[in-house]
N, C-alpha and C positions, 0 to 999 in steps of 0.2 A: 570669226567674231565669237564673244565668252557668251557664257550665261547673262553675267552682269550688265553684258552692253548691247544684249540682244530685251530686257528687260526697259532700260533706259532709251532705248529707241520705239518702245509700244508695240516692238514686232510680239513679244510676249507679256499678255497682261499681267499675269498673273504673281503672284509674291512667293516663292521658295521659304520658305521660315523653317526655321531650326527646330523651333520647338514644337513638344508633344500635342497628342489632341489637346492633353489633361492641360498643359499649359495654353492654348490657346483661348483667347477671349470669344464668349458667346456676348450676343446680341438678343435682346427679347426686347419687340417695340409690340407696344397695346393703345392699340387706338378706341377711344370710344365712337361714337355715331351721333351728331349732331347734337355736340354738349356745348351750353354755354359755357366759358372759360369759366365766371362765376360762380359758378353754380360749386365749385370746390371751395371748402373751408378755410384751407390756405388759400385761395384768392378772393378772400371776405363772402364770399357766399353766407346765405342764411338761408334755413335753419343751420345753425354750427354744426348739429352732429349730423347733417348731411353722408357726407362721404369718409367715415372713421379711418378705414384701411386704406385710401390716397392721401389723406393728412398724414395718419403713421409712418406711410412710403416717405412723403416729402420731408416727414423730420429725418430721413438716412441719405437725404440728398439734395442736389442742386434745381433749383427753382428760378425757371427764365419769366422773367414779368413781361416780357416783349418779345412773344413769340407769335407767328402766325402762320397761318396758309397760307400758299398761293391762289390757291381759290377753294372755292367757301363751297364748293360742291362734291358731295363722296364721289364719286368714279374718278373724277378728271383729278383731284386733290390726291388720290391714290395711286393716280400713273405720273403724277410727278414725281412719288415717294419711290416709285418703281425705276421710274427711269434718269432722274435726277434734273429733270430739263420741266422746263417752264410749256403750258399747253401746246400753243403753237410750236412750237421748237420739237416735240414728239408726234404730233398728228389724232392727239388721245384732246381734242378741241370740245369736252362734255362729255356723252355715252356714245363712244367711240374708241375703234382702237388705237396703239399707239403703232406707227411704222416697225416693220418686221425687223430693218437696218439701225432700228435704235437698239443702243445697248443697254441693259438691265440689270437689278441688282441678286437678282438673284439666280440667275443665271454666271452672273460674275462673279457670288462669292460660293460657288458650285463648285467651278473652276478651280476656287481657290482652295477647293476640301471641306468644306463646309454643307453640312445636314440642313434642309432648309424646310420649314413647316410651316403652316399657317392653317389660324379658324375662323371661322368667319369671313364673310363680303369678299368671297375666293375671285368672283367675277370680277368686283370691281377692282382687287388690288392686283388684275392678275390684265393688263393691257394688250397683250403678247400672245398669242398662240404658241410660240416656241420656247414661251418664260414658262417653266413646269417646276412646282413644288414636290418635292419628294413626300411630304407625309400634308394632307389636306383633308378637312372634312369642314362644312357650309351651315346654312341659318338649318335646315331643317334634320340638321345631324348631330342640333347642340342647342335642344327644345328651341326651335325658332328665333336660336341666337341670342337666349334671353333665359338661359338656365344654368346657373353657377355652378353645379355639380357636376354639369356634362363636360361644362370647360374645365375642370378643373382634374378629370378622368382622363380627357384626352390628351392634356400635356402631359399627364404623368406617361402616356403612353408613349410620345413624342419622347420626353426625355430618355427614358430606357431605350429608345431606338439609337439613339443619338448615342449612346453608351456602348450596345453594341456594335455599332458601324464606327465606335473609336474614335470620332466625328465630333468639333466643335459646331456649334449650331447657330442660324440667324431664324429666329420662331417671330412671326407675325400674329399676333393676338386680336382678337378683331372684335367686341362686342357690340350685338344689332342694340344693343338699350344707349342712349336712351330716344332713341330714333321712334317715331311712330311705328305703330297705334301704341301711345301710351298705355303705361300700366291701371287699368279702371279693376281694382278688385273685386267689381263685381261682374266685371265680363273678361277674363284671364283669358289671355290670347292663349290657342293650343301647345300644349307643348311648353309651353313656360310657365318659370317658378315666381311664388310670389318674394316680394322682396322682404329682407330682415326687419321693412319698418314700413307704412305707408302715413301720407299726409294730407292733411284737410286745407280747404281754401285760405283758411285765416293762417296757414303758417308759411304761405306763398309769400314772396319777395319780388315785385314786380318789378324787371328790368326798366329805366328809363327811359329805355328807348318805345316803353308802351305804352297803354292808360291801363290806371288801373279800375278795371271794370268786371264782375262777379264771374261774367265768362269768360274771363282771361284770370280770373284766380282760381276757375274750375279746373282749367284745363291745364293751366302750371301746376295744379297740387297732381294729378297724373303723372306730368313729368317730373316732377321730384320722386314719384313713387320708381321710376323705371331709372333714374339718376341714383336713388338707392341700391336697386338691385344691380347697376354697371358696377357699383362700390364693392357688392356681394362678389359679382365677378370677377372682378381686378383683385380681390382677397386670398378666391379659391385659388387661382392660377401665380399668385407669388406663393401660397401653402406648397401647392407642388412644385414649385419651383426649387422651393428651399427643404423641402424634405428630398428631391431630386441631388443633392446636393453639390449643384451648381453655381450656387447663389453668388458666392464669394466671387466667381469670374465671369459674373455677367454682367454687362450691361444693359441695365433698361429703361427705357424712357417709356412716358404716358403722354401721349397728345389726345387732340380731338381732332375728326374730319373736316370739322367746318363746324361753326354759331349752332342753336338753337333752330327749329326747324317753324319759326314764327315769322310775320313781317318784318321787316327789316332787321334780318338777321340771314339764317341760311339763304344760300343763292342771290348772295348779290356781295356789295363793295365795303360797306360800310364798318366801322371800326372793329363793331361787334360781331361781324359775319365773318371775318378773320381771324380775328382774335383766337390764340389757341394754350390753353396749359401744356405748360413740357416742364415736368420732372424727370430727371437723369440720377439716376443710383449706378454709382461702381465702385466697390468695398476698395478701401486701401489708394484708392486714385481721388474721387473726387469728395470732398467736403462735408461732410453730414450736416444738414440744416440751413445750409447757403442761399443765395440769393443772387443775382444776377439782375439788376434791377437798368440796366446800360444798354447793353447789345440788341442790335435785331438780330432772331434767327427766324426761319422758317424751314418747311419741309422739304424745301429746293434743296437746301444743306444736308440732308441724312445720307442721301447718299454717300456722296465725298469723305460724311464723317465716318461711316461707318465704314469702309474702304481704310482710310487712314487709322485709325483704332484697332483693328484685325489686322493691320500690314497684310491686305490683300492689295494686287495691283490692280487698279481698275481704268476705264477707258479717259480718252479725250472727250472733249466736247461737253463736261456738266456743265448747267449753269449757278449750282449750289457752289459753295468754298466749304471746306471743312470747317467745323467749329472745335474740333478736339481741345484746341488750347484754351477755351473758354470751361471746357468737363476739367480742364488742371490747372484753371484759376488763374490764366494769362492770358490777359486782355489783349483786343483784338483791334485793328484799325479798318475802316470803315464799313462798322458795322451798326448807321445809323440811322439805315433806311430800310424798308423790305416795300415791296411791289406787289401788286397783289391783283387778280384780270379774273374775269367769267367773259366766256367765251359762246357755249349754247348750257340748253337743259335737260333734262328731262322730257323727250317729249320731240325734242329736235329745235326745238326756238334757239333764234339764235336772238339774244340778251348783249352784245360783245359790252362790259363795262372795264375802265383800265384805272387804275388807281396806284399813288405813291404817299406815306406817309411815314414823319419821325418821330419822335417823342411827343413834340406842338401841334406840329398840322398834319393833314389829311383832303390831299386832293384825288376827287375824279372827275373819270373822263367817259359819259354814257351815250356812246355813239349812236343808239338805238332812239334815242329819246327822240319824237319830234313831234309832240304836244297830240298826237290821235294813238300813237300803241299803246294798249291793254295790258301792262304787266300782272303777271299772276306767279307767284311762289306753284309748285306742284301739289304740297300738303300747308291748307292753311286754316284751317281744323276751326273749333266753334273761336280762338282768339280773332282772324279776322270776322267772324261771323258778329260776334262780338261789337267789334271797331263797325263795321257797315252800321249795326242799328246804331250804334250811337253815334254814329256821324250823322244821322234824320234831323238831329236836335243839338249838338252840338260842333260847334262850329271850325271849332280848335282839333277835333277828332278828325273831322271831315276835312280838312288843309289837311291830316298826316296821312288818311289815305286817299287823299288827291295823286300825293305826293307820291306816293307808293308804287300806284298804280302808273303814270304816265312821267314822274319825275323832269328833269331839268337836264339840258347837253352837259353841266359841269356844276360841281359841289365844292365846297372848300371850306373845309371844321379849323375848330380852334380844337382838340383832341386835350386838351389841358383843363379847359374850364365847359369842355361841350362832350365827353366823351360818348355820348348816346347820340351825336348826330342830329340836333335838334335846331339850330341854325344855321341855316347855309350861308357863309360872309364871299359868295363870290364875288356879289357885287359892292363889298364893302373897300373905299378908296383908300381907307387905309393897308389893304391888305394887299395890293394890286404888282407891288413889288415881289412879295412873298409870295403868289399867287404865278408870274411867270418867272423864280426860281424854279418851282415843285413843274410845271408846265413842260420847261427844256430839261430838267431830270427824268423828265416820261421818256419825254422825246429821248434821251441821249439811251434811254433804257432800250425803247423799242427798234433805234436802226440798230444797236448788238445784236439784240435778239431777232431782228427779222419778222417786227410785228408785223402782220398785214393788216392790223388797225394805225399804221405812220400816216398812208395817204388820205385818213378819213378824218386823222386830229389834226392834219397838216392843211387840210379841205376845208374847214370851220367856214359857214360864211363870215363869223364878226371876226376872224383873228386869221393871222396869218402869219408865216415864217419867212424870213426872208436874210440871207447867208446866215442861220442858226439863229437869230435872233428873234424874238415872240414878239409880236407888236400886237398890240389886244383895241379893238372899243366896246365895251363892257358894258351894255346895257340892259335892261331887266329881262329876265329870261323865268317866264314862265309857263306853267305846265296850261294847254286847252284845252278844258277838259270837253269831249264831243258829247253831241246829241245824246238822246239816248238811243235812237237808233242805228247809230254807228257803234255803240258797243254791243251790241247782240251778234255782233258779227265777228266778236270776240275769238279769237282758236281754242278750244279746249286741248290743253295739254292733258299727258296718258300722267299716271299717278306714280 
């Protein structure tokens, strides 16, 4: 048997390429940490001069309006990025690892000759004990993951290795901003720089999905100050990139981990808790200034693509597709939905919620719900603090963190005219058709995939399946909220 058909049979994964290091494509993906999609200027954020140097970026490249996570949580969101498989389908189920039998990406473009580096959130993007980064350095080796000079030292050093080892390169950028403890100027976390601009309460922009209330405009003007300096960071580390000069043959994308680290956003289902920016720069391939405003992608796809893109050969069994021909402006077929699950937390809760949404709607599925659990986000900082007092006295406040807290078996947005998740139309009869299409699209998702959440949506006491078909009686489904005694018995999750 040849080279070629020992290749095409998967006995060898790996791709043989012709070409030099100098001509092979490097890859550099930079994730921020718990940013709202928003919050970028190109995706209508306000204040506008927000984020100067990712607008810059996105005027040299393509911009996905329909991008998201698979789940809206750093670790488990990072071992999908890692291993290309959806949580359950790796065994990385929250802060946990992924099985040692799963294949990885960076191990796989190792294989393929490929320098491999990464800064920042080493742990969480590293699933594997046997996935090993050649050049790594973490939060307290790069002022607490929140200092733009360090990062911007250390790639220079990455890239020069990478030069000497002759070595095209896949570099992991990873910045701790704008993740908690916000940037407070007046009490500067150790180790970190302050940022090129800070902001006051009055020039906060309060997401929809919040109220806006003095301490939720407190505590958003911090994190626009640590959303500035992720900007400072993202600046230093394209400087060295491009004085590196690599630039011309890299590819690099900007995502985020997951939403804002608020209620109803990080650690859970909802539009905004997914929702992620992705800009893609590749000089001479894709489009300067484009848009993409059609497609679903998400982080389940990097892998594949970045396999495909580098002609490395990599394993069976993604559950991403590549997106390459969408980076070279050829559209793609059915790519009109993304899926999106939390599974546990922080802490070990297990949360499991499952969700599917297209352009219009957005349904889920919160198998935990059943009118006495306590949910709690890990980090909910003075915004819920916030929400609690003024839910005493108002009414409309105290329904959202009813809501929050013990939620509903199943949600169903209109994502068109509700994009903040503010009315739930599950039990709306107009909607009841469109409500068990999105239902047997979970379904048909979950027996691929081998959820172990089929038997628990398939369980519903009001709805039932029966040879594939959802047969539903849809009636008011709300959250009880318990005594107060029974919530003091609440679990305190670790931070």
């Amino acid at each position: 048997m040849n080279l070629k058909s020992l290749f095409f049979t998967g006995l060898i994964p790996v791709f043989v390429s012709a070409a030099t290091a100098d001509e092979r494509l490097n890859v550099l993906l930079f994730t921020a940490d718990d940013l709202h999609a928003e919050s970028l200027g190109v995706y209508g954020g306000k204040p506008a001069d927000l984020t100067p140097h990712l607008d810059a970026f996105a005027a040299e490249s393509l911009l996905f309006n329909r991008a998201h996570v698979n789940t809206a949580i750093c670790a488990p969101c990072r071992a999908i990025i890692a291993t290309g498989r959806y949580s359950h389908r790796s065994g990385a189920m929250g802060f946990m690892p992924a099985r040692e039998d799963v294949p990885d990406i960076v191990t796989t473009l190792k294989a393929g000759g490929y320098h491999t580096g990464i800064l920042g959130k080493v742990a969480h993007s590293t699933p594997k004990k046997s996935m090993q980064w050649d050049y790594h350095f973490d939060q307290k080796d790069l002022g607490n993951g929140r200092n733009p000079a360090i990062y911007q030292e250390r790639s220079k050093v990455f890239f020069q290795k990478c030069k000497d080892a002759g070595k095209p390169f896949y570099f992991m950028v990873n910045s701790h901003d704008p993740h908690r403890p916000y940037c407070n100027p007046e009490k500067l976390t150790r180790g970190a720089a302050m940022p090129s601009r800070t902001y006051d309460p009055a020039e906060v922009d309060v997401p929809g999905f919040l109220p806006d209330l003095p301490g939720v405009r407190e505590e958003l003007a911090h994190y626009l100050n640590s959303t500035r300096r992720l900007d400072d960071t993202f600046g230093s580390v394209m400087k060295a990139l491009e004085e590196s000069g690599f630039a011309d043959n890299t590819l690099v994308l900007f995502i985020t981990d997951n939403g804002i680290a608020v209620p109803f956003a990080k650690c859970n289902a909802w539009f905004h808790s997914t929702r992620s920016p992705l800009l893609a720069r590749w000089p001479g391939r894709i489009q300067p200034g484009t848009r993409d405003d059609t497609h679903f992608v998400s982080v389940v796809d990097l892998f594949p693509t970045f396999l495909e893109a580098t002609g490395v050969g990599g394993p069976e069994g993604l559950d991403g597709r590549s997106f390459l021909p969408l980076l070279k402006g050829t559209a793609q077929k059915n790519r009109d939905f993304v899926f999106t699950q939390i599974d546990s937390k922080a802490g070990g809760a297990a949360v499991p919620m499952r969700a599917v949404q297209n352009a219009k709607f957005g349904y889920i599925y919160n198998p935990f719900s059943n009118g006495a659990y306590w949910y709690r986000n890990n980090n909910e900082g003075k915004t819920m603090a916030a929400m609690n007092e003024a839910a005493k006295t108002d009414p409309g406040i105290a329904a959202r963190v009813d809501l929050f807290r013990y939620r509903v078996p199943e949600e169903f947005y209109n994502l068109e005219t509700d994009p903040d998740c503010l009315i739930n139309l599950i039990d709306a009869p107009e909607h009841q058709g469109t409500i068990q299409s999105f239902q047997k699209k979970l379904v048909t998702q979950m027996k691929k995939t081998d959820d172990p959440m089929l038997k628990a949506f398939e369980n519903r006491t009001d709805r039932s399946i029966v040879d594939g078909v959802i047969t539903a009686t849809y009636g008011p489904q709300k959250s009880v909220k318990p005594q107060p005694k029974k919530a003091k018995g609440k679990r305190k999750q670790k931070k």
